[in-house]
C-alpha positions in Angstrom: 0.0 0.0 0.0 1.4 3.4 -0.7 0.2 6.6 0.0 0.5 10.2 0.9 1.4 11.5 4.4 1.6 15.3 5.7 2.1 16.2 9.8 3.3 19.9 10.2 6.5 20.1 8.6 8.1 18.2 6.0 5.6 15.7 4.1 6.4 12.5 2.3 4.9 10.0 0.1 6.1 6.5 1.5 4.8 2.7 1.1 3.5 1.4 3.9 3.6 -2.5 4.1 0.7 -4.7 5.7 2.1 -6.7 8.0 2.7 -7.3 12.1 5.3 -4.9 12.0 3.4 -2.2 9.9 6.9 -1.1 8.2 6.9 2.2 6.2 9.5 3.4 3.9 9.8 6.9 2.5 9.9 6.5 -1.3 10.0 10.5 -1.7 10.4 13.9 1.0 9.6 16.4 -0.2 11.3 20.0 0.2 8.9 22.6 0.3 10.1 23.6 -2.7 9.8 23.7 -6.5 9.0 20.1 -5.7 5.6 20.5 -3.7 4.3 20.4 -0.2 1.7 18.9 2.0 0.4 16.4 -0.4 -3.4 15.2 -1.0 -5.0 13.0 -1.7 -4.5 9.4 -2.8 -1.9 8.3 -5.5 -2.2 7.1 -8.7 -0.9 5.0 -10.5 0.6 5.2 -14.5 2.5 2.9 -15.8 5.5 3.0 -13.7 5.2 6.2 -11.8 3.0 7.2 -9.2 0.8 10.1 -9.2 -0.1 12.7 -6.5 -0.7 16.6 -6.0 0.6 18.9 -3.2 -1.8 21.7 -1.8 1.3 23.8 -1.6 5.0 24.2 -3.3 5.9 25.2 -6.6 5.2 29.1 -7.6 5.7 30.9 -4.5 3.5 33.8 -6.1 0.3 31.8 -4.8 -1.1 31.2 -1.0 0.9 34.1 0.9 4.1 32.6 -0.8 3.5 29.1 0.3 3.0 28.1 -3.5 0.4 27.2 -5.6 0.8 23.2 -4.7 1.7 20.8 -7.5 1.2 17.5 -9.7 3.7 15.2 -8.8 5.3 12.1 -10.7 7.5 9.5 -9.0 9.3 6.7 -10.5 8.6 3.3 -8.6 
């Protein structure tokens, strides 16, 4: 299972695994950046990427220069 995960600060997309020890690896963190922040929403999948937006990042002309959020594409 994969999915997107925001707390105050910096969010991350990660894969979560289903099992007794509920491991999560981070696949992606993002910066706050160019790259996006606080992502939204479930994940898509195409092909070989995975699919998301951010609700923040990206043009900081937007949101009292927190950005105007992004689309998102990660390799797997």
């Amino acid at each position: 299972m994969r999915g997107a995960k925001t707390f105050w600060g910096c969010p991350d997309v990660s894969k979560f695994e289903l099992s007794a020890n509920g491991k999560e690896t981070v696949l992606y963190s993002f910066t706050s950046g160019t790259d996006g922040a606080q992502p939204l929403a479930g994940l898509a999948k195409s092909g070989t990427y995975l699919c998301g937006t951010a609700t923040e990042g990206g043009d900081s002309a937007c949101y009292d220069g927190h950005g105007c959020g992004t689309v998102f594409r990660l390799e797997k």
